[in-house]
C-alpha positions in Angstrom: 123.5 105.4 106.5 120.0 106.1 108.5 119.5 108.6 105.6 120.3 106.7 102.9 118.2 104.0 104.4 115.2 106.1 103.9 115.7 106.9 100.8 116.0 103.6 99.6 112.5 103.5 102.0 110.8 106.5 100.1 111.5 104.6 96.7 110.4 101.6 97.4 107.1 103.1 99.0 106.7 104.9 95.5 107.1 101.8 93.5 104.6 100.1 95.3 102.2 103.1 95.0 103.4 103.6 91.1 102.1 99.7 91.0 99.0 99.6 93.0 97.6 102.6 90.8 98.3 100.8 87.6 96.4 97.7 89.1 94.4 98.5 92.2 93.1 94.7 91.6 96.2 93.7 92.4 97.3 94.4 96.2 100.3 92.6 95.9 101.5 95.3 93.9 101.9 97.1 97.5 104.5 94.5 98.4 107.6 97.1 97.6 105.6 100.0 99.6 105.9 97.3 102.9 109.1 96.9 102.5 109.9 100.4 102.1 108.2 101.2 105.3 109.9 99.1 107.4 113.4 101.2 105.6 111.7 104.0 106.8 110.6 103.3 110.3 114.4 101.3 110.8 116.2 104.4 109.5 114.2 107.0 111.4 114.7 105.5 114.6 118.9 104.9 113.4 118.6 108.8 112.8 116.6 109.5 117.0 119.1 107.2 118.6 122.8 106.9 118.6 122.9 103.9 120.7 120.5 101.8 118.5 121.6 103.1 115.3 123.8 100.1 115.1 121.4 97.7 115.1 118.6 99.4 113.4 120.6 99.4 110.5 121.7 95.5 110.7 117.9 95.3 110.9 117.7 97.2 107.8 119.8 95.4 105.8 118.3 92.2 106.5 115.2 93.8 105.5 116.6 94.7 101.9 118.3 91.1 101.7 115.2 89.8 102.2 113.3 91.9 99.9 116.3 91.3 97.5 115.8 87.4 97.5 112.3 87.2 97.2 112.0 89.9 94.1 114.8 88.3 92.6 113.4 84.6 93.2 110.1 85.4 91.9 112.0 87.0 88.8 113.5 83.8 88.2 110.7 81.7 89.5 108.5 83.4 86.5 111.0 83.0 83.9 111.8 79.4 84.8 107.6 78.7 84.3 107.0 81.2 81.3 110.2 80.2 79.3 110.6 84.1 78.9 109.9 87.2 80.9 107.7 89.4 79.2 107.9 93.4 80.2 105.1 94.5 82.0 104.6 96.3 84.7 104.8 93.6 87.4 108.2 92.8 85.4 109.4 96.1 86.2 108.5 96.4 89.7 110.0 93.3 90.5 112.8 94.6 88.6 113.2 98.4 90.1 112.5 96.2 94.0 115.5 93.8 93.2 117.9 96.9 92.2 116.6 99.4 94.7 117.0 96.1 97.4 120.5 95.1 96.2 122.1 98.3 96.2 120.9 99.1 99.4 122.3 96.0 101.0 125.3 96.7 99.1 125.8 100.0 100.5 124.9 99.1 103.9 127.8 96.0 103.3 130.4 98.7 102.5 129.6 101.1 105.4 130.0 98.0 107.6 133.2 97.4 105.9 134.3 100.8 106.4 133.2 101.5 110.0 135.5 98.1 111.2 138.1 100.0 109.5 137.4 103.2 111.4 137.6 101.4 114.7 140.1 99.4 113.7 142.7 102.7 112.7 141.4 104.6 115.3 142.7 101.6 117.9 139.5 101.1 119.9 139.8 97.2 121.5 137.5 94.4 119.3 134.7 93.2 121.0 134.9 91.1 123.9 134.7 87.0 122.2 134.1 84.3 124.4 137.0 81.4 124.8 137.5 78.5 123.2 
């Protein structure tokens, strides 16, 4: 997942580029790029470290869910004030950050799923809970 997680990292660092040098007056238009380098830096140190890999990518996936709401709320937060969303570019970033964000946390959501099952079959004890 450390790989995929920079992927995800690398795009989002392009759209925020792709943006910025359609409206350098604009450096929220970078927003997408932040986001991606945090990916980045999270799955680059899940990739060094076995025994952090763990929780860098819990930290990644917040990161995405994050980036997910707030694309996605300011899609609908614009729609809700314009009555419409007109496609510009600012449309389509918030668009590609909301796709590339939700995917990613969807992926990452599945390879949680599946590594509890891996642990699970391969009979390892669950982790110690405290008592009731």
């Amino acid at each position: 997942m450390s790989v995929v997680t920079i992927g995800f990292g690398l795009a989002l660092m392009a759209l925020g580029a792709i943006g910025y040098l359609h409206n350098p007056d604009a450096p929220t238009a970078l927003i997408p790029g932040y986001f991606g380098i945090g990916l980045c830096v999270l799955g680059f140190i899940g990739l060094c470290s076995d025994g952090l890999r763990k929780h860098v990518m819990h930290a990644a996936v917040l990161v995405s869910l994050i980036g997910f709401l707030m694309a996605a709320g300011r899609l609908v937060a614009v729609a809700i004030s314009k009555g419409g969303l007109e496609a510009t570019v600012a449309f389509w970033a918030l668009l590609c950050m909301t796709l590339l964000c939700g995917a990613h946390v969807a992926l990452c959501v599945k390879s949680f799923i599946d590594a509890r099952r891996r642990r699970k079959q391969a009979g390892s004890p669950p982790t110690a809970q405290l008592p009731t």
